[in-house]
C-alpha positions, 0 to 999 in steps of 0.5 A: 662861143662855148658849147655849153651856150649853143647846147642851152639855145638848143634846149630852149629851142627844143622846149618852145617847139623850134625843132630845126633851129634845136637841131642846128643849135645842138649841131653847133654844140658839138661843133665847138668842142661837145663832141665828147658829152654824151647830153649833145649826143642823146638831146640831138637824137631826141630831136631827130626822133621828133622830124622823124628821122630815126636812123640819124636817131639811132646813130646819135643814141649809139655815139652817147651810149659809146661816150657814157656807156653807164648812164641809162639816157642812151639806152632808153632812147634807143630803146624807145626808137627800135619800138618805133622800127617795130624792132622789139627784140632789140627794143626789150633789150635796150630797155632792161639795160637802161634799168639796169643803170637807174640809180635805186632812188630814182623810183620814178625813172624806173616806173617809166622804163617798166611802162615803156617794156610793157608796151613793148610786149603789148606792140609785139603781140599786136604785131604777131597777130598782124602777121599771122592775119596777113602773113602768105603762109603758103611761101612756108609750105613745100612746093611738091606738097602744094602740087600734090594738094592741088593734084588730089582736088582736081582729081575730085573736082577738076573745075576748081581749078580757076577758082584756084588760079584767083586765090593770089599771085603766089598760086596762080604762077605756081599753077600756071607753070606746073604742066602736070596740072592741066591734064585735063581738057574739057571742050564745050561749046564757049571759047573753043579755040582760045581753052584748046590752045591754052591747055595744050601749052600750058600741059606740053601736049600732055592731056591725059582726060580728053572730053568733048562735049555735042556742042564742042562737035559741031565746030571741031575745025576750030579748035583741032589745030591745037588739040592735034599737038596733043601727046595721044600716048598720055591719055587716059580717059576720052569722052566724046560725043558725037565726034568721031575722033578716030576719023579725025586721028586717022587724017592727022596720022596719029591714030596709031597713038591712041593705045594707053586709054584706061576709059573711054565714054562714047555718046552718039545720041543724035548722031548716025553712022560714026564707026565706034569699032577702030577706037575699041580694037586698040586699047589693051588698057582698057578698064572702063567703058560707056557707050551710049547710042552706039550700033552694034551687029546683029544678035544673030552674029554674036550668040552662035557659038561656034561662030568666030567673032566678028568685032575683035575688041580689046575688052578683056581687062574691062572692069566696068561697063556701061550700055545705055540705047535708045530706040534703034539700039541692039542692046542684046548685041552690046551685052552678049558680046561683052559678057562672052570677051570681059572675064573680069567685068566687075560693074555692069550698067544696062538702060534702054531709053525705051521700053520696047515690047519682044514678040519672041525672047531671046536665048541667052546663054548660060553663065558664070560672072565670077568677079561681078559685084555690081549689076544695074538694069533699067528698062531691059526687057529680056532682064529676066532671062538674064537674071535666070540664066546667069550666076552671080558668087561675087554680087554685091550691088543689085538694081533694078528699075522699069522691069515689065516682065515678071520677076518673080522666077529670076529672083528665086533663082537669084536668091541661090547665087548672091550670099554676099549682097548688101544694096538690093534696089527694086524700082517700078519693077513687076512682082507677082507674089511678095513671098518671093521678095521675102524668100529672097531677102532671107536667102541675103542676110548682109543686105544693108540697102534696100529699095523697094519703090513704086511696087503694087502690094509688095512693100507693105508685107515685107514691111510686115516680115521685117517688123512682125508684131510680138506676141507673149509666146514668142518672147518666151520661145527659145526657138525664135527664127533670126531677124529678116535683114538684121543688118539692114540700115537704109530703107527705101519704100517711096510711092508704095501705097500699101505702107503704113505707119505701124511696120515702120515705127516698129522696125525702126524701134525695134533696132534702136541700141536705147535698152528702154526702147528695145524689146524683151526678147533678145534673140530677135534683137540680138545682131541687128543694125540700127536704121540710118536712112529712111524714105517713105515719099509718096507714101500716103497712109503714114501718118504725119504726126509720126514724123518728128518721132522718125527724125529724132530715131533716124539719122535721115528721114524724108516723108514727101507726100507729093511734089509741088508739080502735083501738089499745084495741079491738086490745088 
């Protein structure tokens, strides 16, 4: 039978829906003497297009475009099977081939293959989107950039880190086998021993910020075993509370280790004689220090002269200090022996959980704190003293808060040895006279925050200095005085009862850069800073209509009249 027959039975089967029997009739054909018509070829590969098997397709597509390569038939089946094996590149191809073999009369032909290009575009665009929605873009970027993205995360906020081992499988293994990013072990009290031995594997040993909070204390013996593997040459930072880690160090042999830490913060509130000192004496490195709770010799011991010191700390590199004692705490000790020994404090934080009253003041030598530029004290009953008695060139951050005795003495004598300060805060402190504020605030023209809250009749007339009320004579006077604070930009005067809207609205308006809003006299405006920050809570006289004028002018605005605590109890 000639082929010519079989091809004709397969092309009726094809059009009544008969796929299989179209396929062996056209099998058939080739069979018997059509192996050299591409038609048998090309009529095959659009059966196999229909059951959907596309690689016999193709293969009968590429032998019909072999068998004749001038007709378009080939090309544009293949053509139309790379589109559906999204292989668009090859598809586009076949595609202006197939064109290029319509005869120009065949309109109709061409209309369809242009149609069928356009189609293509489209499916690649749609396809490119798809990828890049669902695309891992992570597997294109560098793996030491990723680590080092993840480095400077954890060094901001070390607790993103299992939220990052949840993003995908990608990250997670990466993380997980990168040692350098499990250099930070924190113990509190849920799964001690199961985290400890994770970190430890998982760093090689090689913690470098230790941290074991009050509740991780009471159980150490479940997680030390694994802790003790730790590489104590790398660590950098140590925070402990309650745990008397040099004890612990000293049993296991490796306290000899423990000579590289950069910080060390040490709580023993609620906890009673644990020796502190060991784990001070062996640390050249030392920057930063917390104590917290922590006893100390005697005043007595420290402020001779003469006397050789006791303690033998290596705290000569401290640059940042922080004393916090409660009710049986020497604080006096603490700060006197620091302040003797750290020639290049630079932070300096005092706070006594209580305020306990001093028959006797102490002496306080006087002194020179070269590279001081920030000072904290809260609750410090002799902080006048040291406030008189001490020189500060380098002071830049000032805060006091809880001060009972007066300071009005100390801070004229202040005003003298603090040109370069820019933050002035002033809580629930006694001042005697508001001139002595003013005068200071005069002699620190860089101020840039200031505090003043819970102060009795203080705030309001410093408020009135720093907004004075402008008169004819002064607009038209040449020897204006300069602006109190000119470069002042945060203000702070909560709780004061003396401060009214008036002083407020024109210090504010006063330092508005609009030319409408500003006053005539330039001299007085002239180098002033606009107001960023403003807080008047608790303060009862201001006015509350004024409020959306002070949020339009201030970046930030905050008028709480009262707490809701305070407000349910006057309900």
């Amino acid at each position: 039978m000639s082929w010519k027959v079989h091809f004709q039975n397969g092309v009726l089967c094809y059009k009544s829906g008969k796929h299989e029997d179209a396929l062996n009739a056209f099998s058939q054909a080739l069979e018997s003497g059509g192996e050299s018509q591409y038609i048998v070829y090309d009529s095959r590969a659009a059966v196999h297009e229909k059951l959907d098997n596309p690689k016999d397709a193709l293969r009968d597509a590429k032998k019909a475009i072999d068998l004749a390569p001038e007709k378009w038939q080939g090309y544009s089946r293949a053509a139309r099977l790379f589109l559906k094996g999204q292989k668009f590149k090859a598809s586009d191809k076949m595609v202006d081939m197939a064109i290029k073999r319509l005869k120009p009369e065949d309109t109709k032909r061409k209309a369809e293959l242009s149609y069928l290009k356009q189609e293509i575009q489209r499916a690649r665009l749609v396809h490119e989107d798809y990828l890049r929605r669902t695309q891992n873009q992570f597997l294109k970027l560098p793996m030491e950039l990723f680590i080092n993205i993840v480095q400077i995360l954890l060094e901001y906020d070390y607790s993103t880190l299992i939220p990052l081992l949840h993003i995908c499988k990608s990250w997670r293994n990466t993380i997980i086998n990168v040692p350098s990013l499990w250099h930070t072990l924190v113990l509190n009290k849920r799964r001690l021993k199961d985290k400890a031995k994770l970190w430890v594997q998982r760093s090689n040993g090689r913690i470098r910020n230790l941290k074991v909070s009050a509740a991780a204390s009471v159980n150490v013996q479940d997680w030390w075993s694994f802790v003790k593997h730790v590489e104590w040459q790398s660590l950098r930072s140590c925070k402990v509370y309650g745990w008397d880690i040099a004890d612990f160090l000293k049993k296991a042999g490796k306290f000899d280790g423990l000579v590289n830490l950069e910080q060390i913060e040490l709580d023993d509130t609620g906890y009673k004689n644990l020796d502190r000192i060991p784990i001070l004496r062996q640390n050249p490195a030392l920057r930063r220090l917390s104590l917290t709770e922590i006893p100390f010799p005697s005043p007595s011991s420290l402020l001779d002269e003469d006397e050789e010191e006791p303690l033998n700390l290596t705290c000569h590199n401290i640059a940042q200090l922080s004393i916090r004692v409660g009710p049986e705490g020497n604080m006096l000790s603490a700060v006197t022996y620091f302040l003797n020994n750290s020639l290049n404090l630079q932070t300096l934080v005092m706070d006594t959980t209580i305020n306990r009253s001093i028959a006797t003041l102490p002496r306080i030598k006087a002194r020179t704190l070269h590279m001081l530029t920030a000072l904290d004290i809260t609750n410090v009953e002799w902080a006048a003293e040291l406030l008189s008695v001490t020189v500060f060139p380098s002071l830049e951050i000032l805060r006091l808060s809880k001060l009972t005795r007066n300071l009005d003495g100390a801070l004229m004598t202040l005003s003298q040895t603090v040109p370069l300060l820019t933050e002035l805060q002033i809580r629930s402190c006694l001042i005697a006279n508001a001139e002595t504020l003013i005068q200071f605030l005069k002699a620190t023209p860089l101020v840039q925050t200031l505090e003043m809250s819970s102060l009795t009749d203080i705030s309001g007339k410093v408020l009135e200095v720093l907004a004075p009320f402008e008169s004819k004579n002064d607009a038209n006077s040449s020897n204006t005085p300069d602006a109190l604070c000119p470069s002042l930009t945060r203000l702070n005067v909560s709780y004061c009862n003396d401060v009214k809207t008036g002083p407020l609205h024109r210090l504010v308006k006063a330092r508005l850069p609009d030319s409408s809003e500003l006053s005539q006299n330039k001299d007085i405006l002239y180098g002033k800073s606009r107001m960023k920050s403003l807080v008047v809570d608790g303060c009862h006289h201001v006015d509350s209509e004024w409020a959306p004028w002070f949020r339009k002018n201030v970046d930030f605005f905050s008028c709480v009249y009262m707490s809701k605590k305070t407000a349910s109890y006057k309900r």
